[in-house]
FIKOLZA-1660 file (N, C-alpha, C; in steps of 0.1 Angstrom, whole numbers, plus 5000, padded with zeros to 4 digits):
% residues 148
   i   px   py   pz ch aa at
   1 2258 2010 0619  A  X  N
   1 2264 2018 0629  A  X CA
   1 2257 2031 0630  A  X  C
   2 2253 2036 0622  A  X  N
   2 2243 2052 0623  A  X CA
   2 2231 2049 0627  A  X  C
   3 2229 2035 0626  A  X  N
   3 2218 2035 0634  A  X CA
   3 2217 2032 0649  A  X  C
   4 2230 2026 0649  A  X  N
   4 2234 2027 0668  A  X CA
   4 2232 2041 0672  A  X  C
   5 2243 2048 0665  A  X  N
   5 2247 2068 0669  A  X CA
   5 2227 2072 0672  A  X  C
   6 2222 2069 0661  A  X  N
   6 2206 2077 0664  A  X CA
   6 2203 2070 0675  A  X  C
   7 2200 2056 0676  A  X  N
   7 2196 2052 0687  A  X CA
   7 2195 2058 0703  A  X  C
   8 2213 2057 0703  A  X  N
   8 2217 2060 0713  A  X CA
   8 2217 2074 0717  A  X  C
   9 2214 2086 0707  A  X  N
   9 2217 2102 0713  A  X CA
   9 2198 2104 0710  A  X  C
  10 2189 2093 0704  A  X  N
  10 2174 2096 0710  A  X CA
  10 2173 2092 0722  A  X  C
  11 2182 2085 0730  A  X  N
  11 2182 2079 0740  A  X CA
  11 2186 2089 0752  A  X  C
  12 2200 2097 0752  A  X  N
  12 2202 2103 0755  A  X CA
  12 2197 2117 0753  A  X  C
  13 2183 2119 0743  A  X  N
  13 2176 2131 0739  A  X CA
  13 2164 2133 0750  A  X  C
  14 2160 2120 0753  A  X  N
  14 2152 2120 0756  A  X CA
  14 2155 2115 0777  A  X  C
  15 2164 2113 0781  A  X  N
  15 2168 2112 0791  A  X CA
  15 2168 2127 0798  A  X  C
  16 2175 2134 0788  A  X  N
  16 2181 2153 0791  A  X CA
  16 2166 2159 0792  A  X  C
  17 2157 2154 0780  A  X  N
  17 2142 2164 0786  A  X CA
  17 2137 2153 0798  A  X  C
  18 2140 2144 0802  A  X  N
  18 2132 2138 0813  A  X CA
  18 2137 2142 0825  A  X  C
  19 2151 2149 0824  A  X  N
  19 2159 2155 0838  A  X CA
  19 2153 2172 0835  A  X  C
  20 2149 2176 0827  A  X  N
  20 2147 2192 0826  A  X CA
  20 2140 2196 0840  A  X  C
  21 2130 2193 0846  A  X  N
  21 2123 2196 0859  A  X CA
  21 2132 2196 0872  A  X  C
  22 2139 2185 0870  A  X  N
  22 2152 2186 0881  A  X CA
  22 2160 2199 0882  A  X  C
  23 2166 2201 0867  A  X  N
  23 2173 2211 0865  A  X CA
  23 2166 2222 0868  A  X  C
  24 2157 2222 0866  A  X  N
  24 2152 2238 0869  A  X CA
  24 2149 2243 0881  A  X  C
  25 2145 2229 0889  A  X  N
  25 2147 2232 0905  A  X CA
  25 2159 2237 0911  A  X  C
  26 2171 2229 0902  A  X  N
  26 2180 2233 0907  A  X CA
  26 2188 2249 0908  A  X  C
  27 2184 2253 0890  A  X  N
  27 2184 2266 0893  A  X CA
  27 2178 2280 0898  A  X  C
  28 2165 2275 0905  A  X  N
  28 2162 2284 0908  A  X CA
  28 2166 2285 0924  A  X  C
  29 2168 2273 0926  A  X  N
  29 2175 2271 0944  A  X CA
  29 2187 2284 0940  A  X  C
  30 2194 2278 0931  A  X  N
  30 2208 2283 0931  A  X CA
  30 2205 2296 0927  A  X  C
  31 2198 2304 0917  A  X  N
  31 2197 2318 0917  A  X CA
  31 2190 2322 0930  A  X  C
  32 2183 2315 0937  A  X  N
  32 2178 2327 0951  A  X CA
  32 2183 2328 0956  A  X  C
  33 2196 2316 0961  A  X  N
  33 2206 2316 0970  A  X CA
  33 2216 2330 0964  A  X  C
  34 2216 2333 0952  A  X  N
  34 2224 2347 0950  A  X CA
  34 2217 2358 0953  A  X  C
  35 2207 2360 0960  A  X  N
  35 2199 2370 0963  A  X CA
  35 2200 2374 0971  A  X  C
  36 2199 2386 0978  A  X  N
  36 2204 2391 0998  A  X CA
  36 2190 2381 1003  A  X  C
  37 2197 2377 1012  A  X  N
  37 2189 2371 1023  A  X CA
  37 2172 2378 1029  A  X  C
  38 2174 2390 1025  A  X  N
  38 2157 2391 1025  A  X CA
  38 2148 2387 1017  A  X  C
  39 2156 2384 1006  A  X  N
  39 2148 2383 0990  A  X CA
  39 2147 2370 0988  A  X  C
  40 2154 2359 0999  A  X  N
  40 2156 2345 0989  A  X CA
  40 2143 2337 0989  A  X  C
  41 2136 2338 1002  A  X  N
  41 2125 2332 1001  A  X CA
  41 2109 2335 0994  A  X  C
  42 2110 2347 0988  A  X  N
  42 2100 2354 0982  A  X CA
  42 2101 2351 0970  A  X  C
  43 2107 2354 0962  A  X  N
  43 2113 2351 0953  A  X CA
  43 2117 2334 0950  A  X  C
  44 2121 2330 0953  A  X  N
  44 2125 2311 0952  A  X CA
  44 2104 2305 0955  A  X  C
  45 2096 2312 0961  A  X  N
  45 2087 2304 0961  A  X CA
  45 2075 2311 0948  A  X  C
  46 2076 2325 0950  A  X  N
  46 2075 2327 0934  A  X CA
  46 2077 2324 0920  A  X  C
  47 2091 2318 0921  A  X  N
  47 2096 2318 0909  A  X CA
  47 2090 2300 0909  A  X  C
  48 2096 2294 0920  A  X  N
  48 2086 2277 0916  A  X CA
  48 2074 2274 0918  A  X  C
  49 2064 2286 0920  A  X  N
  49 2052 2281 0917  A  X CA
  49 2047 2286 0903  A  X  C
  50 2056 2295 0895  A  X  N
  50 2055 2296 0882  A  X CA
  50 2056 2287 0872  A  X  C
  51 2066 2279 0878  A  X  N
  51 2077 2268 0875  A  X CA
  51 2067 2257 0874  A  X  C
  52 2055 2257 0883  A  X  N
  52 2045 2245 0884  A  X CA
  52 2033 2246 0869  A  X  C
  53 2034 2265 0867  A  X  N
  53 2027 2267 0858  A  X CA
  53 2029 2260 0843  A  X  C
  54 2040 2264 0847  A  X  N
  54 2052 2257 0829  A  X CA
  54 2041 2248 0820  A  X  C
  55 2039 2246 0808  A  X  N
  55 2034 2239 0802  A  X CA
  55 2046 2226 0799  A  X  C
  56 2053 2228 0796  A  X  N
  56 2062 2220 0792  A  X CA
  56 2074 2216 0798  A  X  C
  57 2083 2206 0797  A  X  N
  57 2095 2205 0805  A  X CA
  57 2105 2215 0803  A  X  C
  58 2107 2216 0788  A  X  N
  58 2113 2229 0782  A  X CA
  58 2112 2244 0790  A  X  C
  59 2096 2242 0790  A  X  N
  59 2092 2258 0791  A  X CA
  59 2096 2255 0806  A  X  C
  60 2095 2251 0814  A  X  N
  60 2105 2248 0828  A  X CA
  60 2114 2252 0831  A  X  C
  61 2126 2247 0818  A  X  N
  61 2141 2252 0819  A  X CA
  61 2144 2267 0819  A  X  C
  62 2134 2271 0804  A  X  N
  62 2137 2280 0800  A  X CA
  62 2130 2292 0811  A  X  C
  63 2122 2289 0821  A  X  N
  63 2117 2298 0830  A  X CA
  63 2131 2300 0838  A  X  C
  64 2133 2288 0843  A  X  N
  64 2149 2289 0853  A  X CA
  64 2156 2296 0850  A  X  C
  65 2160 2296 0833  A  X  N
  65 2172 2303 0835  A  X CA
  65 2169 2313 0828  A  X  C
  66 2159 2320 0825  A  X  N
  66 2154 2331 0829  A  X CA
  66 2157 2339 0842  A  X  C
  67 2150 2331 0851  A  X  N
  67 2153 2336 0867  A  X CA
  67 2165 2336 0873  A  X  C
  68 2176 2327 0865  A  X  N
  68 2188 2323 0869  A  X CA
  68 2195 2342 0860  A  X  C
  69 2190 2346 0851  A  X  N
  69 2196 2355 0840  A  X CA
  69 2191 2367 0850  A  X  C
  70 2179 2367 0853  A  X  N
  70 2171 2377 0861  A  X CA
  70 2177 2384 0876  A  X  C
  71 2185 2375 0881  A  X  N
  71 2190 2379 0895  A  X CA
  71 2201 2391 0892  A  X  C
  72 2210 2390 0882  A  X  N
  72 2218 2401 0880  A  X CA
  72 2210 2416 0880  A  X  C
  73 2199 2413 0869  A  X  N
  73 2193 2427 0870  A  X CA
  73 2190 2433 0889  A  X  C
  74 2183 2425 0893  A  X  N
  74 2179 2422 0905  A  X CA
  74 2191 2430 0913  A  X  C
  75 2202 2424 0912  A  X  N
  75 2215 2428 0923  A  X CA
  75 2216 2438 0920  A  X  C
  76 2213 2443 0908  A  X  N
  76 2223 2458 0906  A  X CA
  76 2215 2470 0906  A  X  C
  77 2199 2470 0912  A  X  N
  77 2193 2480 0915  A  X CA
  77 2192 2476 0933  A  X  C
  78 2199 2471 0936  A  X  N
  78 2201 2469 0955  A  X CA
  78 2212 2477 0957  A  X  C
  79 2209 2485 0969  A  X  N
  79 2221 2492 0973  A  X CA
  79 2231 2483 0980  A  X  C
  80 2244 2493 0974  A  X  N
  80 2252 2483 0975  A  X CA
  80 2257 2484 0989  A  X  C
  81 2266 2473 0996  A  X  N
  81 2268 2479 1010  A  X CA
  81 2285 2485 1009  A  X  C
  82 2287 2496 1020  A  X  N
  82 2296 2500 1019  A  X CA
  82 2311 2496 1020  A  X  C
  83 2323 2492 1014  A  X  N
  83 2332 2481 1020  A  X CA
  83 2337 2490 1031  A  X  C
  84 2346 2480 1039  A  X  N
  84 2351 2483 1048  A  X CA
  84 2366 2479 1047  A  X  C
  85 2374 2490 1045  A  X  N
  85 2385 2487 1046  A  X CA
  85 2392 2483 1061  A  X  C
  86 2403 2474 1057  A  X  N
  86 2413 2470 1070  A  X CA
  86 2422 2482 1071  A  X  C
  87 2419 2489 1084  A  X  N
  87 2429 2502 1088  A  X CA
  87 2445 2497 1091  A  X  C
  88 2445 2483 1098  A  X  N
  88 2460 2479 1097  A  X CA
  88 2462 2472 1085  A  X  C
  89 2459 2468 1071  A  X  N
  89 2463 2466 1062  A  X CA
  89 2465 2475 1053  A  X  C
  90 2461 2491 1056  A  X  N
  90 2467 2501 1049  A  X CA
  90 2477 2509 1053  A  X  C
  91 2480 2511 1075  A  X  N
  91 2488 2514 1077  A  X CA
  91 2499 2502 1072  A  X  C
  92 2498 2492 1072  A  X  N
  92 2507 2483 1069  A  X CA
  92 2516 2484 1051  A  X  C
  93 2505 2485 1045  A  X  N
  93 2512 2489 1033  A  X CA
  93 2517 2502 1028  A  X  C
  94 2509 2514 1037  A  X  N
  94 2517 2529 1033  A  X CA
  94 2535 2526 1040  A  X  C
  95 2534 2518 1056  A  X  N
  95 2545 2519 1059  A  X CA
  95 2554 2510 1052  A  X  C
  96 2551 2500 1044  A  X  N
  96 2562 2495 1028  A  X CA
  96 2566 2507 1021  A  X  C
  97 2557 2513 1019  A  X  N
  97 2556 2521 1008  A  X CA
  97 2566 2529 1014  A  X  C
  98 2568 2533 1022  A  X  N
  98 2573 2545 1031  A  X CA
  98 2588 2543 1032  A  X  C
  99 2592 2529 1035  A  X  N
  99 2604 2525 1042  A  X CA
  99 2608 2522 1029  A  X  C
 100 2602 2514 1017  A  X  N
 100 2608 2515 1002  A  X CA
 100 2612 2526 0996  A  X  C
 101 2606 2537 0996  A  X  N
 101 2611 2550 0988  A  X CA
 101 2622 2557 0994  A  X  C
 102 2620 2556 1008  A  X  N
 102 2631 2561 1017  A  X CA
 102 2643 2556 1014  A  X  C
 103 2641 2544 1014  A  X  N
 103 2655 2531 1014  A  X CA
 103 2662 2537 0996  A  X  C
 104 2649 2539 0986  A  X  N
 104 2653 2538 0969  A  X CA
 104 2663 2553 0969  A  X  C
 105 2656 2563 0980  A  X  N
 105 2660 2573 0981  A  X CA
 105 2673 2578 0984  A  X  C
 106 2676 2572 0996  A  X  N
 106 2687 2569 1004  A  X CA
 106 2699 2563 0990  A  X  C
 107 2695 2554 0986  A  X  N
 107 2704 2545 0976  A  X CA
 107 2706 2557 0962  A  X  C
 108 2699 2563 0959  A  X  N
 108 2694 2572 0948  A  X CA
 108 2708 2586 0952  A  X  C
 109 2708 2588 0964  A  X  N
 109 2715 2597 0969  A  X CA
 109 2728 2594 0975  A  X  C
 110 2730 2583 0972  A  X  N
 110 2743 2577 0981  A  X CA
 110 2747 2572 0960  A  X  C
 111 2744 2570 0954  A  X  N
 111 2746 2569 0942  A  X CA
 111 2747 2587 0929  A  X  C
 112 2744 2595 0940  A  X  N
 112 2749 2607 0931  A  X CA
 112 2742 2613 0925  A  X  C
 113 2721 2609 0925  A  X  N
 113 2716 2616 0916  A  X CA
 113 2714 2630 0922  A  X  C
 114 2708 2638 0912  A  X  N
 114 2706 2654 0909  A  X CA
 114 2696 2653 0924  A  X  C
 115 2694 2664 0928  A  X  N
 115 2686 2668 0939  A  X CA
 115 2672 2671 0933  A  X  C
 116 2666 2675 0921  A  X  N
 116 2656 2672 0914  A  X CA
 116 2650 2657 0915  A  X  C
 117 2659 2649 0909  A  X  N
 117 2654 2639 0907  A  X CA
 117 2652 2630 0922  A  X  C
 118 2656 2642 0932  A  X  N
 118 2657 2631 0946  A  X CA
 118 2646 2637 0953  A  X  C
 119 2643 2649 0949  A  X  N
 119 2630 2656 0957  A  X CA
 119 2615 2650 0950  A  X  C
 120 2618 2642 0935  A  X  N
 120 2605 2632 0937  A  X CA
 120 2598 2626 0942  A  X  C
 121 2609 2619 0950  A  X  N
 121 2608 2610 0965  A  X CA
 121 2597 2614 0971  A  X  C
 122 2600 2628 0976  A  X  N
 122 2591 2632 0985  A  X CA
 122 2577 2629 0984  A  X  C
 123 2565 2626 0970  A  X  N
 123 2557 2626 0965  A  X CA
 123 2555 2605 0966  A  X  C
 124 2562 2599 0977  A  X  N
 124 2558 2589 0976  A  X CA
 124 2559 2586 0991  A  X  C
 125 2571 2595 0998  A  X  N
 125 2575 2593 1013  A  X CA
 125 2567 2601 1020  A  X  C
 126 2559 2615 1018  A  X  N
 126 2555 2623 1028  A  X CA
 126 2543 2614 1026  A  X  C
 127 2536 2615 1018  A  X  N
 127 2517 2605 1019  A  X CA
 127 2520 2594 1024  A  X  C
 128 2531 2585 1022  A  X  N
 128 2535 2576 1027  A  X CA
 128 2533 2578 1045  A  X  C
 129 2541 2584 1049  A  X  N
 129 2545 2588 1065  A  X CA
 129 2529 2594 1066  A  X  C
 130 2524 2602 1060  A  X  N
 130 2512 2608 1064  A  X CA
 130 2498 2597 1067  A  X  C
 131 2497 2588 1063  A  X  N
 131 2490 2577 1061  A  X CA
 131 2494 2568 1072  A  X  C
 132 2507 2564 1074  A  X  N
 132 2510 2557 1087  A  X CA
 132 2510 2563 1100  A  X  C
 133 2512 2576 1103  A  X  N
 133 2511 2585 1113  A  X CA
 133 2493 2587 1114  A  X  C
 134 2486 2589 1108  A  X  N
 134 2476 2587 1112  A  X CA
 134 2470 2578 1114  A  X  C
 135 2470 2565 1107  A  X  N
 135 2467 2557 1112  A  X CA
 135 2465 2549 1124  A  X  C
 136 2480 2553 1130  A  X  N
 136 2483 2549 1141  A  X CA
 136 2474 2558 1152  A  X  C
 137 2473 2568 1150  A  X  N
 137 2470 2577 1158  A  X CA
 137 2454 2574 1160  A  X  C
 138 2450 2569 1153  A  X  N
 138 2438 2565 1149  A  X CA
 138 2433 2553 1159  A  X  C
 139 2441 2544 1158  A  X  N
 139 2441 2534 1163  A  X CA
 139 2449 2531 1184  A  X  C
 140 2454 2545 1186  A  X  N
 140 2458 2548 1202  A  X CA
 140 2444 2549 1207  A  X  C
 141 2441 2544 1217  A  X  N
 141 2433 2546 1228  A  X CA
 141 2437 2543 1240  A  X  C
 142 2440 2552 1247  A  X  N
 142 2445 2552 1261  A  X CA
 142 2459 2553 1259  A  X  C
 143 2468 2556 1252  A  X  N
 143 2481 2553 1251  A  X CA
 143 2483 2538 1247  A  X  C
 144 2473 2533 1243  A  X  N
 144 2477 2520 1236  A  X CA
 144 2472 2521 1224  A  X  C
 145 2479 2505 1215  A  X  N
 145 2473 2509 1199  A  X CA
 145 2465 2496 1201  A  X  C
 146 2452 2495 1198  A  X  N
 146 2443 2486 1196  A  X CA
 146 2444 2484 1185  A  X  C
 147 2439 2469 1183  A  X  N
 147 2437 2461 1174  A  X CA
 147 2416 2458 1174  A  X  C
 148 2416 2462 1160  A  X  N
 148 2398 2458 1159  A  X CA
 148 2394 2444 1150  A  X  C
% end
């Protein structure tokens, strides 16, 4: 029986270094593909004609995932681009925010608390309203509110 198990995992030892060249093709497709679009082709034909240099099937893999390790450094000295926020997804959620505190507020004062504890409020409803009022305003052109 241990000599089936050896048989069978030289079998499968030697199957895994006979695919190593595949694999490393494949990761260097897949690390350039994580690269900005200026960089994929420069780099992807760089990195596999190194890949031809390899002495060994091994030294193959271990080039790839090198290059496959190597892309992060790569990303993180590219400038990054700027996000872009959604202006109706923030007027949208200041005005929750707005119509919630109001509402907590309302309930807060129809329930009795201290006028201290109800002028908190304010610190959630005025940025609240101030954020939806501009926005909108932001978004009037012509007396209409566009959508972008």
């Amino acid at each position: 029986m241990e000599l089936l198990i050896g048989l069978l995992m030289n079998i499968l030892g030697a199957d895994l270094y006979d695919r190593c060249p595949r694999l490393a093709r494949f990761l260097i497709r897949k690390a350039a593909a994580r690269l900005p679009e200026g960089k994929r082709e420069s780099y992807a034909e760089e990195w596999s004609s190194h890949l031809a240099d390899c002495d060994t099937k091994l030294d193959q893999l271990r080039h790839a995932l090198g290059c496959w390790w190597s892309v992060g450094g790569i990303l993180r000295t590219e400038p990054q681009p700027k996000r872009a926020y959604s202006l109706d997804a923030l007027i949208l959620g200041s005005g929750l925010m707005l119509v919630g505190s109001t509402a907590e507020a309302i309930m807060s004062a129809m329930a009795g608390a201290p006028w201290l504890y109800l002028v908190s409020y304010l610190f959630q409803i005025l940025p609240g309203a101030f954020v939806v009022v501009l926005g909108i305003r932001m978004r009037l052109k012509d007396g209409r509110y566009v959508y972008i």
